[in-house]
C-alpha positions in Angstrom: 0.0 0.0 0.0 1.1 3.2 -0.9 0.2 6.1 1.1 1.2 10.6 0.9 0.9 12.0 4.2 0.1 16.1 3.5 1.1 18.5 6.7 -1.1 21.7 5.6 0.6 24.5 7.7 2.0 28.0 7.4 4.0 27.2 10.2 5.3 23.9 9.1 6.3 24.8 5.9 8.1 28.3 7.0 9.9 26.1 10.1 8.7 28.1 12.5 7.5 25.1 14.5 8.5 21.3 13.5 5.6 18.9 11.9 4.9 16.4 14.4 1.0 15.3 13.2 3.0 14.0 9.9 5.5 11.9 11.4 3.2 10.5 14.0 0.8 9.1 10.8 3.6 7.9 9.6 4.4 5.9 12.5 1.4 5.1 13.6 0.7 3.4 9.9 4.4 1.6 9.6 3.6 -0.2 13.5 0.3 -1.9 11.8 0.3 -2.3 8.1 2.8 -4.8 6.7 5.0 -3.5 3.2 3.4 0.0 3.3 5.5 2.9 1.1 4.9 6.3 3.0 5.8 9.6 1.9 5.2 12.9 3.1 5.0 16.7 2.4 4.6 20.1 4.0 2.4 22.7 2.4 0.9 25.8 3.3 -2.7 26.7 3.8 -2.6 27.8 0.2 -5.1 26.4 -2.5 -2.2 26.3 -5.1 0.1 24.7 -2.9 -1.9 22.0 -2.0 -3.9 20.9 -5.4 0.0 20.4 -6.5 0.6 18.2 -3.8 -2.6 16.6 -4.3 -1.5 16.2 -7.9 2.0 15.1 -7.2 0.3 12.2 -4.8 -2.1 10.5 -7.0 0.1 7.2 -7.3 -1.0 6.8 -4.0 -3.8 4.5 -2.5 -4.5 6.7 0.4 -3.3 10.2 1.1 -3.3 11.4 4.4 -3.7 15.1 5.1 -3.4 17.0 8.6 -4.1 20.2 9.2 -6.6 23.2 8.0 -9.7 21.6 9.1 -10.6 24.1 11.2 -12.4 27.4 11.6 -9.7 30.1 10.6 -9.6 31.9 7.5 -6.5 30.0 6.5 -8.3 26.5 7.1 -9.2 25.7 3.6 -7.9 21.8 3.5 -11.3 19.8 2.9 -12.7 22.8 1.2 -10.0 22.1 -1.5 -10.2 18.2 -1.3 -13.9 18.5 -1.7 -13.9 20.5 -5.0 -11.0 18.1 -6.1 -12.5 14.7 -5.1 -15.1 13.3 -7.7 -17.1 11.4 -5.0 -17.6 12.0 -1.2 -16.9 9.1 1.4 -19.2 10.6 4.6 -18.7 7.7 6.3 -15.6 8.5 7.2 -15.4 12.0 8.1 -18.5 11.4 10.4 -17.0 8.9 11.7 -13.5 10.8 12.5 -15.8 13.2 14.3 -18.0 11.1 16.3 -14.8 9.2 17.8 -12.9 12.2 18.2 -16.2 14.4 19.7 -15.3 11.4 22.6 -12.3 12.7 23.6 -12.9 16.4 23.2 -16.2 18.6 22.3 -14.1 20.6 20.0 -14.3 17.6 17.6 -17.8 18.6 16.4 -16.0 22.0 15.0 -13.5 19.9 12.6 -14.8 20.5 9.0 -12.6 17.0 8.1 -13.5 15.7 4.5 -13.3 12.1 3.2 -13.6 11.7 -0.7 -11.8 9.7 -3.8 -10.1 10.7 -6.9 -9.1 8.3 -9.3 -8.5 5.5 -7.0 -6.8 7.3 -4.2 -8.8 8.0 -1.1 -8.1 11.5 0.2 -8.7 11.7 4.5 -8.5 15.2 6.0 -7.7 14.8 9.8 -7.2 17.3 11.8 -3.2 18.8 13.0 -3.1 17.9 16.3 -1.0 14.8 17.4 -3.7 13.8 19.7 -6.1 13.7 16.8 -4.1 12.4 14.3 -3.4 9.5 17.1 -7.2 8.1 16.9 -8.0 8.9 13.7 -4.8 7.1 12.3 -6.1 3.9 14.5 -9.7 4.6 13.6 -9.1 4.5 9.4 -6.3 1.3 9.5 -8.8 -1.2 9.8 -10.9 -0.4 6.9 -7.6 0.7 4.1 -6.8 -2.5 2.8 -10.6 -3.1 2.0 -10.6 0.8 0.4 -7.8 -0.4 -1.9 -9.8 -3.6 -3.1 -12.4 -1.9 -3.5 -11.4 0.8 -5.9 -9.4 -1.9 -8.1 -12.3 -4.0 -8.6 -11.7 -6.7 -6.0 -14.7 -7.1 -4.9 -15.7 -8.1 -1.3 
């Protein structure tokens, strides 16, 4: 399985602070999936920026994103993953929430999208490591039958 992890921050990508929510996806998916590829970027909360890296990701079976989900002006990450998906996967992003809305109220305020294009599966989670903790967990179990699916496999 082949999976692009997308950090959507202004201050990721200027260094002001270091990208944690990436790295902990990353880990969090090499400790459970067997012969997974994983890469990962930094972008900022610009539409450009991230329909490239959208772009440049579409080899992949799953890409990741974290960050922008929010409420700020700058949060536009499952705005653009919306337009650019060419079918929704609700399941997930209510999902995300209703798990996460467990652990902290503030979950119902995530504006998280879940769609496909192509055959890659696009997951917006939110920035925080905490968050990207349980919603990593939360999506592992059903990837491998996402992948099938899209190529055909059937059940």
């Amino acid at each position: 399985m082949k999976v692009t992890v997308i950090t959507v921050s202004d201050r990721a990508f200027k260094g002001i602070y270091e990208d944690l929510s990436g790295p902990a996806i990353e880990n969090i998916l090499k400790q459970h999936i067997d012969n997974i590829e994983i890469s990962g970027v930094i972008v900022p909360d610009e539409e450009e920026q991230l329909l490239k890296a959208l772009n440049n990701a579409l080899e992949s079976d799953f890409i990741i994103t974290t960050g922008g989900t929010g409420l700020s002006d700058r949060d536009i990450t499952p705005d653009v993953c919306e337009k650019y998906c060419d079918k929704a996967l609700p399941g997930i992003a209510e999902i995300l929430r209703a798990e996460s809305y467990k652990e902290t109220p503030q979950a119902m305020l995530s504006r998280g999208f879940a769609g496909i294009k192509n055959k890659t599966v696009i997951v917006n989670f939110p920035g925080s490591v905490k968050a990207v903790n349980l919603c990593t967990k939360i999506l592992i179990p059903v990837m491998e039958h996402a992948v099938k699916m899209l190529n055909n496999e059937g059940h």
